[in-house]
C-alpha positions as CSV (number, residue, x, y, z in Angstrom):
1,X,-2.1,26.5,-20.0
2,X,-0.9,26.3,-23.5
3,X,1.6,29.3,-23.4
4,X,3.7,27.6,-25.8
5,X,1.2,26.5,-28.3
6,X,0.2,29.5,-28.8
7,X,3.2,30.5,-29.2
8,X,4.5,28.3,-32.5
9,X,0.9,27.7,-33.7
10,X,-1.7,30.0,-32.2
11,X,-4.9,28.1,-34.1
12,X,-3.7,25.0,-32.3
13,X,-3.0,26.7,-29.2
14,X,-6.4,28.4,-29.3
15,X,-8.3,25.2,-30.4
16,X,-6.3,23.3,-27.1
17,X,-7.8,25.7,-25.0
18,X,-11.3,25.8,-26.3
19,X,-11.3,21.7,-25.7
20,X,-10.6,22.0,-21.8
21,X,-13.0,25.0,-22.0
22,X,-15.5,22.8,-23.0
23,X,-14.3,19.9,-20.8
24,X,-15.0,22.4,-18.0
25,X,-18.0,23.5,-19.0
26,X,-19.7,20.9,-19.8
27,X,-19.0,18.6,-16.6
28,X,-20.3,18.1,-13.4
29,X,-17.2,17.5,-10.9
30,X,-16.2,20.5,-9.0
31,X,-12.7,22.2,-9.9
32,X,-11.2,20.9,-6.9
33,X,-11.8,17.3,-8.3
34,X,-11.0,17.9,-11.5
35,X,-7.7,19.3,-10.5
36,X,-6.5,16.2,-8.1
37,X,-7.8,13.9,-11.3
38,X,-5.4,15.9,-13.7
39,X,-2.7,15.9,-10.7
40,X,-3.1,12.1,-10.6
41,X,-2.6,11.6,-14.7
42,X,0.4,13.8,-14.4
43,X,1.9,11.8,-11.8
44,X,1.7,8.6,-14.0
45,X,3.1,10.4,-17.2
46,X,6.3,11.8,-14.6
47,X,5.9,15.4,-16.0
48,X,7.4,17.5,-12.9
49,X,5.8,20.6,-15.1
50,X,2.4,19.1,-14.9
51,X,2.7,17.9,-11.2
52,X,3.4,21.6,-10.2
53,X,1.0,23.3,-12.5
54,X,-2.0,21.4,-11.3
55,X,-1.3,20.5,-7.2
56,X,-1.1,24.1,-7.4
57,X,-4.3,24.5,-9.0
58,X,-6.0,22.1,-7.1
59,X,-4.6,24.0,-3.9
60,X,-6.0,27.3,-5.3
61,X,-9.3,25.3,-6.0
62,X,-9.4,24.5,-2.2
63,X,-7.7,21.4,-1.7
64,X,-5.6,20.9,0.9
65,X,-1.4,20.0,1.1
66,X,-3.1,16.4,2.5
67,X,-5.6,16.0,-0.6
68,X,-2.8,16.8,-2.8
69,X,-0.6,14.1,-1.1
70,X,-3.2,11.6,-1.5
71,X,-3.9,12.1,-5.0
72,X,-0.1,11.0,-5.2
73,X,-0.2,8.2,-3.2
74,X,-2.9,6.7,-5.1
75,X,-1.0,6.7,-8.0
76,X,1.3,4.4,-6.5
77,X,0.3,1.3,-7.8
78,X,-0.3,2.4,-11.1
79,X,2.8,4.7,-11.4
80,X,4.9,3.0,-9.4
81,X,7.2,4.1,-6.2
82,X,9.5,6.6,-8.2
83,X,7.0,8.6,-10.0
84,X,5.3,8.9,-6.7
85,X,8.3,10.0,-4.9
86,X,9.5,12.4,-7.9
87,X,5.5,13.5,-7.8
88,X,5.6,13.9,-4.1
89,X,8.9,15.9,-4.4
90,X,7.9,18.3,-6.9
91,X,3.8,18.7,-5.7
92,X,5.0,19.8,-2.2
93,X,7.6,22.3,-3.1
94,X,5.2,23.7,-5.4
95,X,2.8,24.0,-2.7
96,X,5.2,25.4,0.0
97,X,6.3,28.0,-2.6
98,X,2.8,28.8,-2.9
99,X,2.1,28.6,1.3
100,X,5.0,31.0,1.8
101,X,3.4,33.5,-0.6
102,X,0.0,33.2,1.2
103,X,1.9,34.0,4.7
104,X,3.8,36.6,3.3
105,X,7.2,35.1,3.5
């Protein structure tokens, strides 16, 4: 997750990833939730990085392509209607990418 913190300052990139260890460790919501919550605060700062990186870990955590969607479309009134469609854009060519590698394509 912090690939390029670590890079230009390993002690901060090291002490970033011990925080969202013990974020993870210490809570009760299950992955999957905790992924379409990080999915929907992505989506409201526009980061198309972000959006891919976690709709694709939510997916891997079991969420479906419709959970993901949601998660978006909540963010609507909040974010307003072109984060959501920029979020929507990049979330589901992330997960098609990652579909087609499931199937084999």
């Amino acid at each position: 997750m912090s690939d390029m913190l670590m890079r230009v300052n390993p002690r901060v990139g090291t002490a970033f990833d011990s925080m969202c260890k013990s974020i993870e460790d210490t809570g009760t919501l299950e992955p999957k939730v905790r992924e379409l919550i990080r999915l929907a605060c992505v989506v409201t700062d526009r980061s198309p990085f972000g959006i891919r990186l976690h709709a694709l870990k939510a997916y891997e955590m079991g969420a479906t392509a419709e959970e993901v969607t949601e998660t978006v479309m909540n963010c609507l009134p909040v974010a307003g209607i072109e984060a959501v469609s920029s979020g929507l854009a990049a979330a589901m060519t992330a997960l098609e990418s990652k579909r087609g590698v499931h199937h084999g394509s």
